[in-house]
LUMRO-381882 format. One record per residue: residue number from 1; residue in one letter; y, z, x negated of N, C-alpha, C in turn. Coordinates in Angstrom, 2 decimals. Atoms other than C-alpha are relative to their C-alpha. Layout:
// LUMRO-381882
resi	resn	n_north	n_up	n_east	ca_north	ca_up	ca_east	c_north	c_up	c_east
NUM	A	Y	Z	X	Y	Z	X	Y	Z	X
...
//
This chain:
// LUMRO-381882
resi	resn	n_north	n_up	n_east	ca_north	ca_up	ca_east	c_north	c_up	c_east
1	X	-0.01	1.12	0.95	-55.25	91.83	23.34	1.32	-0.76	0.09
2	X	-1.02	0.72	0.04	-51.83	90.06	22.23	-0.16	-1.63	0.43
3	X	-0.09	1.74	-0.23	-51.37	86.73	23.75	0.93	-0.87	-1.20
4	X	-0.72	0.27	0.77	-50.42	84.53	21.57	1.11	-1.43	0.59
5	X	-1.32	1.12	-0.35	-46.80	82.77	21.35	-0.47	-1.01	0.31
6	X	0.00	1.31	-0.20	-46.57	79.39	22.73	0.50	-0.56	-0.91
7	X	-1.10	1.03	1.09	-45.49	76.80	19.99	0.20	-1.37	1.12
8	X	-1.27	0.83	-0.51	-42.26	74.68	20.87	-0.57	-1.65	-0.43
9	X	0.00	1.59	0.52	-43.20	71.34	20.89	1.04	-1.11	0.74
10	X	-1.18	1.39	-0.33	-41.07	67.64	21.07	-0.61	-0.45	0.96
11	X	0.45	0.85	-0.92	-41.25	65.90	24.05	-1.15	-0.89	-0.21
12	X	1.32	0.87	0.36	-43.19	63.10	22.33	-1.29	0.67	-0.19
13	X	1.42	-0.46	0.00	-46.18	64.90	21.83	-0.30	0.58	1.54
14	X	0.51	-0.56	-1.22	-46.60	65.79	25.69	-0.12	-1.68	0.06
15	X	0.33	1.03	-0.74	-47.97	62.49	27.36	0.99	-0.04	0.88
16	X	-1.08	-0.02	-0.97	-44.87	61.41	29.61	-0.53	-1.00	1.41
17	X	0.77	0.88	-0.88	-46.38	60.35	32.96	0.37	0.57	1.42
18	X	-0.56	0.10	-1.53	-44.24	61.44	35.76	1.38	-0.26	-0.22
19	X	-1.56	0.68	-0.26	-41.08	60.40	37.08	1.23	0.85	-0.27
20	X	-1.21	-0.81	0.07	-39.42	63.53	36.73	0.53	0.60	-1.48
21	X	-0.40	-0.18	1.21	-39.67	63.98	33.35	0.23	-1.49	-0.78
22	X	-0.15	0.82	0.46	-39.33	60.53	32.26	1.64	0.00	-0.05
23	X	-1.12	-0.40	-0.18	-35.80	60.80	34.06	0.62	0.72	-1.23
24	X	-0.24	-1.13	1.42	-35.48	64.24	32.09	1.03	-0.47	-0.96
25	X	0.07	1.12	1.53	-35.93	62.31	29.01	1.39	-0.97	-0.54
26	X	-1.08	1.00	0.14	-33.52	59.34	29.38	1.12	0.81	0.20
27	X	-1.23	-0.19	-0.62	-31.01	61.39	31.23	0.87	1.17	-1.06
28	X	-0.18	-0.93	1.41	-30.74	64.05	27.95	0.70	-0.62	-0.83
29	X	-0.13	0.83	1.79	-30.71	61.46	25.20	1.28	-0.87	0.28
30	X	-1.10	0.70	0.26	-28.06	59.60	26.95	1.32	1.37	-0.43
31	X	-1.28	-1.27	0.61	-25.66	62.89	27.02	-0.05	0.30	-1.16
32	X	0.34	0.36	1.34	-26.47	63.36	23.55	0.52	-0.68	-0.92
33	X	-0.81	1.24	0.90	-25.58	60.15	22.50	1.22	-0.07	-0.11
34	X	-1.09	0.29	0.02	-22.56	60.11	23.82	1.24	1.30	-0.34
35	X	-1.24	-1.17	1.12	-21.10	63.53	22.44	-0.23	-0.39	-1.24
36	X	0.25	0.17	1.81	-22.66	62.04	19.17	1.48	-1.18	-0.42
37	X	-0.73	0.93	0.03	-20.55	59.11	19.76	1.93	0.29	-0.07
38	X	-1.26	0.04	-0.35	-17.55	60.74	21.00	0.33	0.85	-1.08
39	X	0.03	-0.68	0.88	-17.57	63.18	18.03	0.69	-0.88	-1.59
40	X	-0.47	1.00	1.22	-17.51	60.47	15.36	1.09	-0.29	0.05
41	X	-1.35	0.79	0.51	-14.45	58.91	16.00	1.01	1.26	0.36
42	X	-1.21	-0.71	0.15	-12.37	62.31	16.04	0.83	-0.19	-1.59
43	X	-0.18	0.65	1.27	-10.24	61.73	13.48	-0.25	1.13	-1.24
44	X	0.41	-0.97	0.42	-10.86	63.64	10.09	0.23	1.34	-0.18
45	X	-0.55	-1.04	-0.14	-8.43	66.20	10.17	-0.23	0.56	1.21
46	X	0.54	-1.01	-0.67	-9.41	67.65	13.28	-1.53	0.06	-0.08
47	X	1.40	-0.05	0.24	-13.01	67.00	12.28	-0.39	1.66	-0.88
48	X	0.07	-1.34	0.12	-12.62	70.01	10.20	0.28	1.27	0.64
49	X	-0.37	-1.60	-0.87	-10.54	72.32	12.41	-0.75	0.30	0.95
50	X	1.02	-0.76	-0.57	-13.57	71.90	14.96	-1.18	-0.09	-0.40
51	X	1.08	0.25	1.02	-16.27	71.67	12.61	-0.83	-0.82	0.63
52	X	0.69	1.15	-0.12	-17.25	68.44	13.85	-1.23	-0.66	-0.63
53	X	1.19	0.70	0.96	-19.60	67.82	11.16	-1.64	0.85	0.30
54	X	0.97	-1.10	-0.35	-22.06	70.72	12.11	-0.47	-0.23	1.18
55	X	0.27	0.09	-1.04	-21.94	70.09	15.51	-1.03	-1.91	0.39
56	X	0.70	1.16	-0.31	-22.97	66.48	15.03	-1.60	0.22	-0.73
57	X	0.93	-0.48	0.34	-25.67	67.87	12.68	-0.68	0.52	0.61
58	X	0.54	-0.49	-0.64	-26.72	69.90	15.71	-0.93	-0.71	0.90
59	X	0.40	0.99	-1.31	-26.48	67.37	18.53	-1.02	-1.44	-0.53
60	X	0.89	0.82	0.62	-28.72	65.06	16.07	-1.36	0.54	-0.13
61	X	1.63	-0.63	-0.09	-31.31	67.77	15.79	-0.73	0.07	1.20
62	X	0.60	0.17	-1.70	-31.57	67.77	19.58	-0.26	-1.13	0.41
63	X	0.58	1.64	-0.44	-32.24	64.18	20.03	-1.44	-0.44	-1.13
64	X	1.10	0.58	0.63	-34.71	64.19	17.35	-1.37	1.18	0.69
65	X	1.22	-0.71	-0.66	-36.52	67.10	19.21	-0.62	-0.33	1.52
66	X	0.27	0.51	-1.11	-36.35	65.37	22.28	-1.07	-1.33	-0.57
67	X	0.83	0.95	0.12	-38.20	62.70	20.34	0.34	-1.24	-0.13
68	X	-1.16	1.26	0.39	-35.12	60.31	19.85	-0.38	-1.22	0.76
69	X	-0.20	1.56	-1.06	-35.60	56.20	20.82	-1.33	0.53	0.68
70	X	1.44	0.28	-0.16	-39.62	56.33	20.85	-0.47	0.95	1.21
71	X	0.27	-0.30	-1.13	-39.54	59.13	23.72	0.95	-0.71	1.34
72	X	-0.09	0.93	-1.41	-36.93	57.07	25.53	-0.79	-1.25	0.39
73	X	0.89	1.07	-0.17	-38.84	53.72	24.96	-1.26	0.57	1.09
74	X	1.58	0.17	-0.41	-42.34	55.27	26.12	0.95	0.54	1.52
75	X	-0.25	-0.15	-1.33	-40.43	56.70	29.32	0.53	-1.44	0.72
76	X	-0.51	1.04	-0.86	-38.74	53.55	29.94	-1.10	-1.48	-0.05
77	X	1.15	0.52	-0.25	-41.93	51.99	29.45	-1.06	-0.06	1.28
78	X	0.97	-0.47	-0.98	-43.71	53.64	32.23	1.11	-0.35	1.15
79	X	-1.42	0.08	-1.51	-40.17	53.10	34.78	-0.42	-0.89	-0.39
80	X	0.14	1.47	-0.54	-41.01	49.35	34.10	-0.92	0.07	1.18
81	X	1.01	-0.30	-0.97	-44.26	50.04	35.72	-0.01	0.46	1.41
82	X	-0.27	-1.21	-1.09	-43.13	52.05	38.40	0.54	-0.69	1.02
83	X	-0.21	0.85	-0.58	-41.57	49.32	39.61	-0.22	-1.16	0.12
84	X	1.44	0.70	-0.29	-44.49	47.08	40.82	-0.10	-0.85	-1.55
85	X	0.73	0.65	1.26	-45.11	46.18	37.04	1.03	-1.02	-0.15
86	X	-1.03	1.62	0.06	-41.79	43.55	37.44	0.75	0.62	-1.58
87	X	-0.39	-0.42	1.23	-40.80	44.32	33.84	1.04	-1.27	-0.12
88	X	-0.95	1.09	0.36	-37.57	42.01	32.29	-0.29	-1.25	0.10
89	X	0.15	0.99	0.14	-39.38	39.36	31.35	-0.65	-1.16	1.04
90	X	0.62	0.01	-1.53	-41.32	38.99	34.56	1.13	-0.85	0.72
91	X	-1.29	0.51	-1.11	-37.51	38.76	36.47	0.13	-1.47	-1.33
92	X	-0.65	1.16	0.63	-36.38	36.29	33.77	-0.63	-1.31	-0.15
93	X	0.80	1.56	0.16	-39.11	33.54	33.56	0.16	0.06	2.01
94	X	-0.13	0.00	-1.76	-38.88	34.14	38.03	1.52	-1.05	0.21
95	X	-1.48	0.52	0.05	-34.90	33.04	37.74	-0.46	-1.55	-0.48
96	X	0.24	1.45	0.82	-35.51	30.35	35.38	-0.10	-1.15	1.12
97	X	1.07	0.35	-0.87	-37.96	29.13	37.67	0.63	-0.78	1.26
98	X	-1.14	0.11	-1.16	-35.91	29.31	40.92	0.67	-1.11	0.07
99	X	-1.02	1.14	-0.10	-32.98	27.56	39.60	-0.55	-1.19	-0.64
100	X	0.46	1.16	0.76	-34.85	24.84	37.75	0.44	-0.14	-1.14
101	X	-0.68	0.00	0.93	-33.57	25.71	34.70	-1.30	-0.51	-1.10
102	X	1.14	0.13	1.05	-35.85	23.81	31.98	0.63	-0.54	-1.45
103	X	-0.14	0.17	0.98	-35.69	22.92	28.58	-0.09	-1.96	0.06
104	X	0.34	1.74	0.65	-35.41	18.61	27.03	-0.90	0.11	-0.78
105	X	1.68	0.18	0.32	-38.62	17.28	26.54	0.05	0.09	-1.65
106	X	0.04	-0.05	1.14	-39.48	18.32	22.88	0.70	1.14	-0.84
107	X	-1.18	-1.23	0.67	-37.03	21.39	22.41	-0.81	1.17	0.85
108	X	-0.02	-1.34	-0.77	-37.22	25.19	23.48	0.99	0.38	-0.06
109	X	-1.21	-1.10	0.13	-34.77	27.94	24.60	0.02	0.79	-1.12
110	X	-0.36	-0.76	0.82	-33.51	30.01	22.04	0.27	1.13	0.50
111	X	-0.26	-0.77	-0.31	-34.01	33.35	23.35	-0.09	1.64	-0.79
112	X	-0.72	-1.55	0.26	-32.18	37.14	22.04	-0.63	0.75	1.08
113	X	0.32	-1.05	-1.49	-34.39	39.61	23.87	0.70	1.46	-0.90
114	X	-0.22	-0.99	0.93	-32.40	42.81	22.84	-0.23	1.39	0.60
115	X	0.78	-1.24	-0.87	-33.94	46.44	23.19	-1.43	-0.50	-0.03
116	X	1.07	0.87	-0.77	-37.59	44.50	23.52	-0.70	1.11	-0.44
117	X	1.15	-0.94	0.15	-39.93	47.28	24.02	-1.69	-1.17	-0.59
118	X	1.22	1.01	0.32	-42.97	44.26	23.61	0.15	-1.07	-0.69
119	X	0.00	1.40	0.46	-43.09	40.73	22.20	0.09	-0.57	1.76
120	X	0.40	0.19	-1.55	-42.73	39.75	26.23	-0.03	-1.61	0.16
121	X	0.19	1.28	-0.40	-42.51	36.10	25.94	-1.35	-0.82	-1.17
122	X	1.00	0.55	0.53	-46.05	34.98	24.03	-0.60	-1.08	0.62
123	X	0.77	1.35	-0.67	-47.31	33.08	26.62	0.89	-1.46	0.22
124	X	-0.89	0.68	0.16	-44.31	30.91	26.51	0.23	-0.42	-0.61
125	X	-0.60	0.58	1.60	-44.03	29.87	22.97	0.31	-1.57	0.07
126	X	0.42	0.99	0.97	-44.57	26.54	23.36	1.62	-0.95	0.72
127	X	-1.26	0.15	-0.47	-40.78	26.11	25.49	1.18	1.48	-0.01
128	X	-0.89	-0.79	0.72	-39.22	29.32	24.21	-0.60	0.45	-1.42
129	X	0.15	-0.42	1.38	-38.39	30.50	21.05	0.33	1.68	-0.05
130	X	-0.71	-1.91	0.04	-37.96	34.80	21.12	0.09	0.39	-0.91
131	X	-0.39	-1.27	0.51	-36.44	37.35	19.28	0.47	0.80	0.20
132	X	-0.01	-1.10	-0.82	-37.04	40.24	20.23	0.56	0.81	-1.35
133	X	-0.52	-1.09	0.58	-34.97	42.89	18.50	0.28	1.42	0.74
134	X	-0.17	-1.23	-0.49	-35.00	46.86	18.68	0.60	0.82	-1.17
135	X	-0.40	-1.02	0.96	-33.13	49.91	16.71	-1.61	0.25	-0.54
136	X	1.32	-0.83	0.47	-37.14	51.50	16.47	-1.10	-0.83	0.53
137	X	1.09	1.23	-0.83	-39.89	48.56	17.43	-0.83	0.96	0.19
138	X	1.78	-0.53	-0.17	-43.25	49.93	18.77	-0.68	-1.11	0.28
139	X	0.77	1.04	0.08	-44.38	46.68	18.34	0.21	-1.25	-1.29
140	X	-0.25	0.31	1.21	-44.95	44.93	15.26	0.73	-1.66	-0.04
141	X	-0.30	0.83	-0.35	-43.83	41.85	16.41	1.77	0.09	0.37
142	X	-1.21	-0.29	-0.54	-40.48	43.31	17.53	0.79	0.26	-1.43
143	X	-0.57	-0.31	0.85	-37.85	43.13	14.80	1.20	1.26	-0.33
144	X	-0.57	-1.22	-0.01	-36.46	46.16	13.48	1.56	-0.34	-0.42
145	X	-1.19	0.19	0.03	-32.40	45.94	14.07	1.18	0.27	1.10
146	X	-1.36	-0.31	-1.04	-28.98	46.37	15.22	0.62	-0.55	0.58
147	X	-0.86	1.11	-0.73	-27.61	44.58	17.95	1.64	-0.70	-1.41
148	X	-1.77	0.04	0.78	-23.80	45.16	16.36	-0.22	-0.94	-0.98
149	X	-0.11	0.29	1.16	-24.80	44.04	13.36	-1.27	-1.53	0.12
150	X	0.94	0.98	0.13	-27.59	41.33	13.48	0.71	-1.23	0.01
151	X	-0.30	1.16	0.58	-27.19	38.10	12.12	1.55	-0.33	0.06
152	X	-1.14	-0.18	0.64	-23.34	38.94	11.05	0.02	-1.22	-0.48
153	X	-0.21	0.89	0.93	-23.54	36.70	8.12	-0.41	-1.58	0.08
154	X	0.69	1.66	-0.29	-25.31	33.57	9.89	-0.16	0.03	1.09
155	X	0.00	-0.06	-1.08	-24.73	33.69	13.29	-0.62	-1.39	0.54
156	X	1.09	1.02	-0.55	-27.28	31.84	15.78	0.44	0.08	1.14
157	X	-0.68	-0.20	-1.46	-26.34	30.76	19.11	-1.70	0.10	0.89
158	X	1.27	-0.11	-0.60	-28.66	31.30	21.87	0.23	-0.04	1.63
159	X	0.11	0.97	-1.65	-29.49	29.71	25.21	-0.47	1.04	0.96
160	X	0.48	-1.06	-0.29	-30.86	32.75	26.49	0.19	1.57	-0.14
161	X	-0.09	-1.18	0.27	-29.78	36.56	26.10	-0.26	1.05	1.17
162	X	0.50	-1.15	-1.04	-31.69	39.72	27.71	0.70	1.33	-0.49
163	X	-0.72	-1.13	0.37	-29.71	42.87	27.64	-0.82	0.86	1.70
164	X	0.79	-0.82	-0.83	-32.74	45.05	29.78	0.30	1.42	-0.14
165	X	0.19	-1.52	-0.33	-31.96	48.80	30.46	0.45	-0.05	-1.77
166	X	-0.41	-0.25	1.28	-29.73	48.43	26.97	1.50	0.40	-0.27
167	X	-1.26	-0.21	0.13	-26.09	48.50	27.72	0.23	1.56	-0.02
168	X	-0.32	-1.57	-0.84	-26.61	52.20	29.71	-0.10	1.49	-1.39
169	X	0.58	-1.11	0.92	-28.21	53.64	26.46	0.88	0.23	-1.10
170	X	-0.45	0.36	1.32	-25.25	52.48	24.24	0.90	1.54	0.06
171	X	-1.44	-1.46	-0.93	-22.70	56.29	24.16	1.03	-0.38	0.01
172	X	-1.54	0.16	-0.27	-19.39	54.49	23.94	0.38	-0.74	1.22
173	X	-0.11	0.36	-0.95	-18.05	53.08	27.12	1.00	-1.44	-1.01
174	X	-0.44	1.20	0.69	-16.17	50.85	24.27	-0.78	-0.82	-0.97
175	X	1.15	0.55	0.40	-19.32	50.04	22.56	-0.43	-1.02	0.89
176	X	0.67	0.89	-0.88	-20.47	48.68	25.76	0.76	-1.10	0.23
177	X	-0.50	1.26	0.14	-17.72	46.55	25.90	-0.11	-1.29	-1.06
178	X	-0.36	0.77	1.16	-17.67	45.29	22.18	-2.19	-0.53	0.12
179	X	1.32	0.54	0.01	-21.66	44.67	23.28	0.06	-1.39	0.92
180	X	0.15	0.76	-1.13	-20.81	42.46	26.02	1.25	-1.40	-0.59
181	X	-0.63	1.14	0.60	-18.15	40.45	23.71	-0.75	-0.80	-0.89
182	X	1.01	0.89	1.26	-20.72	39.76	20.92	-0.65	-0.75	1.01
183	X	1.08	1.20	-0.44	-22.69	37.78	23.55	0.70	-0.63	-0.14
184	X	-1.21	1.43	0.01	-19.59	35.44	24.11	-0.11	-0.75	-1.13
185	X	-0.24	0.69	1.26	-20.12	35.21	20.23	-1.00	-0.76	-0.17
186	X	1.13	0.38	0.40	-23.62	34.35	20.11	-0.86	-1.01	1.39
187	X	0.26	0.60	-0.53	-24.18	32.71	23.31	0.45	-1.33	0.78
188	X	-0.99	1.06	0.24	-23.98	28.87	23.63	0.48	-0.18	1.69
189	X	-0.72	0.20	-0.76	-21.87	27.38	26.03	-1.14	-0.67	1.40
190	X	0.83	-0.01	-0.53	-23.93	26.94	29.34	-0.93	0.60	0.16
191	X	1.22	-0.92	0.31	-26.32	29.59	28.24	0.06	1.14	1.24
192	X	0.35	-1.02	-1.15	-27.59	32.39	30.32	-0.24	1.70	-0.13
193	X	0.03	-1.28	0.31	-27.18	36.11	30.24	-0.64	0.79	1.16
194	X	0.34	-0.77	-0.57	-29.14	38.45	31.89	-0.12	1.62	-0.08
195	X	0.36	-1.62	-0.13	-28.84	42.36	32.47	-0.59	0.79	0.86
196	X	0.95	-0.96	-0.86	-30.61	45.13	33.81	0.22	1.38	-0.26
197	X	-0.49	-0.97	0.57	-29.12	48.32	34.27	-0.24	0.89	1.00
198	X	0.62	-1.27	-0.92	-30.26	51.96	36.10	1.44	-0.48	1.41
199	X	-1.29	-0.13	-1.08	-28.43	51.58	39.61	1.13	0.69	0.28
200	X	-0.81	-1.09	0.34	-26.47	54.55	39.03	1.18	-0.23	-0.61
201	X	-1.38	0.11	0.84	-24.33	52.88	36.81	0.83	-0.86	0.90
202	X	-1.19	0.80	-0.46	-22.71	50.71	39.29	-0.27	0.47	1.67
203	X	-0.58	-0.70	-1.36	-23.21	52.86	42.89	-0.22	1.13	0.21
204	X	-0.31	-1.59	-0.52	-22.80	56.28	41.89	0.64	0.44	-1.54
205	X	-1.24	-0.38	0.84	-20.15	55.81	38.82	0.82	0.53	0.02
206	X	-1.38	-0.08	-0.23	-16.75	56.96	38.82	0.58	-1.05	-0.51
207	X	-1.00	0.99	0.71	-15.37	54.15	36.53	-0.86	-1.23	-0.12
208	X	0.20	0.93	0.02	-17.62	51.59	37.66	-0.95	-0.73	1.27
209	X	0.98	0.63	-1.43	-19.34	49.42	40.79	-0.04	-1.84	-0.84
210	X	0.19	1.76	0.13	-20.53	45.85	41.26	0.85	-0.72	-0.17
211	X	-1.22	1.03	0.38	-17.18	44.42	41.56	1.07	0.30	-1.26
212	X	-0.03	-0.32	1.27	-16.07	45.84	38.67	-0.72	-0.62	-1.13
213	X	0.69	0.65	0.63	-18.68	44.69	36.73	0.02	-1.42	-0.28
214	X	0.27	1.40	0.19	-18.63	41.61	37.76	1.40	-0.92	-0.04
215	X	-1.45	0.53	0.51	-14.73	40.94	37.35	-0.32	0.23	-2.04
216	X	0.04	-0.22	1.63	-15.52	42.51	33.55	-0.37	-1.14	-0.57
217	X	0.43	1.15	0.49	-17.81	39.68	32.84	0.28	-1.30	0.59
218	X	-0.54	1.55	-0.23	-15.94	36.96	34.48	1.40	0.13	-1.20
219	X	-1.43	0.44	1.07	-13.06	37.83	32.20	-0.58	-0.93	-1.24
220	X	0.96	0.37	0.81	-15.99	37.05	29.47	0.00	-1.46	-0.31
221	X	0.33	1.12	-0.31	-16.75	33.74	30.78	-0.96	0.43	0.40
222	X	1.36	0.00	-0.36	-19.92	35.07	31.94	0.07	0.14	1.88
223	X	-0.09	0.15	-1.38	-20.24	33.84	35.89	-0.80	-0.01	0.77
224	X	0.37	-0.35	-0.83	-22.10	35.32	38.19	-0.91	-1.18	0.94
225	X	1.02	0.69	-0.81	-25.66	33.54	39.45	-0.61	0.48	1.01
226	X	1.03	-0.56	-0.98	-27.67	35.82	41.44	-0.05	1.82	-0.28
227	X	0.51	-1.78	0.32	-27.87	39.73	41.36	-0.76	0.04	1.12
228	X	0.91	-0.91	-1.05	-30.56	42.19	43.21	0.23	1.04	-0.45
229	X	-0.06	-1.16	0.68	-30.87	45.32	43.17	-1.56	0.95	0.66
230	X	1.10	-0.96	-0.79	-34.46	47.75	43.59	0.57	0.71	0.46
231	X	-0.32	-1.61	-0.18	-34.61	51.10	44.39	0.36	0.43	-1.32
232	X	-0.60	-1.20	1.03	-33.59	52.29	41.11	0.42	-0.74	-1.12
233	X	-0.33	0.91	0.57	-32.42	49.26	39.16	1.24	-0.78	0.67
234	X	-0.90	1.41	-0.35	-29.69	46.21	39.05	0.00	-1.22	-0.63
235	X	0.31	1.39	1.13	-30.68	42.89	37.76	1.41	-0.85	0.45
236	X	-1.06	0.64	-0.35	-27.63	40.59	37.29	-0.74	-1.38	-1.00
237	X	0.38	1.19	0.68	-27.95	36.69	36.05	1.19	-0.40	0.06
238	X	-0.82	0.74	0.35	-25.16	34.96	34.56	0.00	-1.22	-0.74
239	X	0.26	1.45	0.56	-24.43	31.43	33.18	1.50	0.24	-1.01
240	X	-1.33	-0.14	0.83	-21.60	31.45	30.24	0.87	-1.34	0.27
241	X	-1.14	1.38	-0.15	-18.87	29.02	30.67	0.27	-0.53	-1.65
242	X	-0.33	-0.21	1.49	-17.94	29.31	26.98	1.57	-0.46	0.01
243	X	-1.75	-0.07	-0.21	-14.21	29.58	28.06	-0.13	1.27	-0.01
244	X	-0.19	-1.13	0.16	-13.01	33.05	26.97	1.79	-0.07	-0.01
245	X	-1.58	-0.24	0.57	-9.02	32.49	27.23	0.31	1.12	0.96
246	X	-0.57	-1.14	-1.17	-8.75	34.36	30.87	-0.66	1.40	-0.54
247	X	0.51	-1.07	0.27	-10.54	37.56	29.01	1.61	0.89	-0.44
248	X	-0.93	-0.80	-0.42	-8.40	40.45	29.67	-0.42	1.47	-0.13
249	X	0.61	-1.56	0.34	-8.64	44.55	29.05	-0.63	0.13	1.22
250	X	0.45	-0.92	-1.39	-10.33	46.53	31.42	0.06	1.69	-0.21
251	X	0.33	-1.60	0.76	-9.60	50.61	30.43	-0.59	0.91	1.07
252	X	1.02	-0.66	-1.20	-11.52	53.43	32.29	1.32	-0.08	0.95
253	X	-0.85	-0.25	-0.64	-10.15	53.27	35.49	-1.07	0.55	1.30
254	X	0.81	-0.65	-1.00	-11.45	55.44	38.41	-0.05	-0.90	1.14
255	X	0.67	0.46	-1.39	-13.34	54.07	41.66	-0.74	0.49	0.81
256	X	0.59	-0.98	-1.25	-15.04	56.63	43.42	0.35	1.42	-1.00
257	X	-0.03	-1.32	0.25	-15.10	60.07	43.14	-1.34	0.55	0.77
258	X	0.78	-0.74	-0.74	-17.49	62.71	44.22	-1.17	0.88	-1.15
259	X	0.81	-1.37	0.56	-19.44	66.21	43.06	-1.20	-0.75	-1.01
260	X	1.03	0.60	0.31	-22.21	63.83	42.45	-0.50	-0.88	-0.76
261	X	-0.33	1.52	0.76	-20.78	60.69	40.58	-0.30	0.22	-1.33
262	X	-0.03	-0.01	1.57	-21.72	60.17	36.96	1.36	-0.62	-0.60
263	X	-1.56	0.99	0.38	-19.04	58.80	34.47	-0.49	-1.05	-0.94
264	X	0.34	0.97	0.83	-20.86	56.34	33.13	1.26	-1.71	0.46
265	X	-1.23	0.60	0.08	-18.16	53.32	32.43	-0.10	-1.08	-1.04
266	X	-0.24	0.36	0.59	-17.46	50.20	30.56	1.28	-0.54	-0.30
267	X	-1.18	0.34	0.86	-14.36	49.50	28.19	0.25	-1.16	-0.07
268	X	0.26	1.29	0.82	-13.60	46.47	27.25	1.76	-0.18	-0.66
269	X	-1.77	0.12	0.52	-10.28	45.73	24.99	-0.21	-1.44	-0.59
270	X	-0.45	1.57	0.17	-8.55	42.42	23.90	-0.40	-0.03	-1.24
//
């Protein structure tokens, strides 16, 4: 009796519920991204001589068979968990907390959660204000949008900005910079930035560690409150100065080496 073929299915339709494929998952879609990324800006004339256009047509079909945002979301859904359930919003009302950071009687924070897999601040409404924005919401509450581009035409400042497990996913290493300038644009003076980024990216980079990082965003104005780091995470907290004159390039520049190192990296230009 013929056995019959196996049909090829997308990640998303398997239930993602171990660690090693969650990994997998993320660690695919970022390579992916970032030949998608690095592809685009060839310029057009060699776009034809290596048929650039096909190949991005390709490397697009492979991220949609991997199951695109919605299989990284549900994996990086389950890594919140994984690590005792302390999800973003968890660390960020904890900080607050700490430093005594509160709101004048009668006002709320104005908080940019960006990436927001949930609505995560509900129970809070009645001293923050959220907006949560994502490229693909899985929550109806979560507004469907583009960092880059969001509120362009009417810019809102904000007392508050979460950039959770969002910078790592961006593919340009100059994206990530021009992500980390728009806060300067949108966040007010005194305000508070918080990131959260796979540990990997800052102690087993080539073109990037903690002090790196944290010279990048002092060029910013963004100054350094408190970092930790898990086992497989790096939470950083910053306070904005809203002085940006000392901001200065930073281009890839190497800091470790080794068989093992990723090249994950951020840009930043004047």
């Amino acid at each position: 009796m013929k056995s019959r073929k196996k049909r090829h299915r997308p990640v998303t339709e398997y239930k993602i519920t171990n660690t090693r494929r969650d990994n997998k998952v993320i660690s695919k879609l970022h390579t992916l991204n970032k030949e998608i990324e690095k592809l685009s800006h060839t310029s057009g004339k060699k776009q034809k001589e290596l048929g650039t256009h096909l190949k991005i047509v390709s490397l697009k079909k492979s991220v949609e068979e991997l199951g695109g945002l919605e299989a990284y979301q549900s994996a990086s859904k389950l890594g919140e968990a994984r690590h005792g359930n302390l999800n973003s919003a968890k660390w960020v009302l904890q900080k607050l907390k700490e430093h005594n950071i509160r709101t004048d009687k009668g006002t709320k924070f104005k908080l940019l959660d960006v990436g927001a897999l949930d609505y995560n601040y509900s129970k809070q409404q009645k001293w923050i204000d959220c907006t949560p924005i994502d490229l693909n919401p899985q929550n109806r509450r979560v507004i469907k949008a583009d960092f880059f581009t969001f509120q362009n035409d009417e810019p809102v400042l904000y007392d508050i900005i979460v950039l959770s497990l969002v910078l790592n996913f961006v593919g340009s290493p100059a994206k990530r910079g021009d992500m980390l300038k728009k806060c300067t644009a949108i966040c007010k003076p005194k305000g508070y930035l918080f990131i959260v980024l796979p540990l990997a990216c800052l102690e087993n980079a080539r073109y990037l560690s903690h002090e790196l990082f944290k010279d990048i965003l002092e060029s910013l104005g963004f100054n350094l409150i408190v970092s930790h780091n898990s086992k497989k995470l790096s939470f950083i907290m910053c306070q904005f100065s809203g002085e940006t004159s000392q901001r200065k390039a930073f281009p890839k520049t190497l800091v470790r080496n080794g068989v093992k190192c990723n090249n994950f990296s951020i840009v930043l230009t004047l």
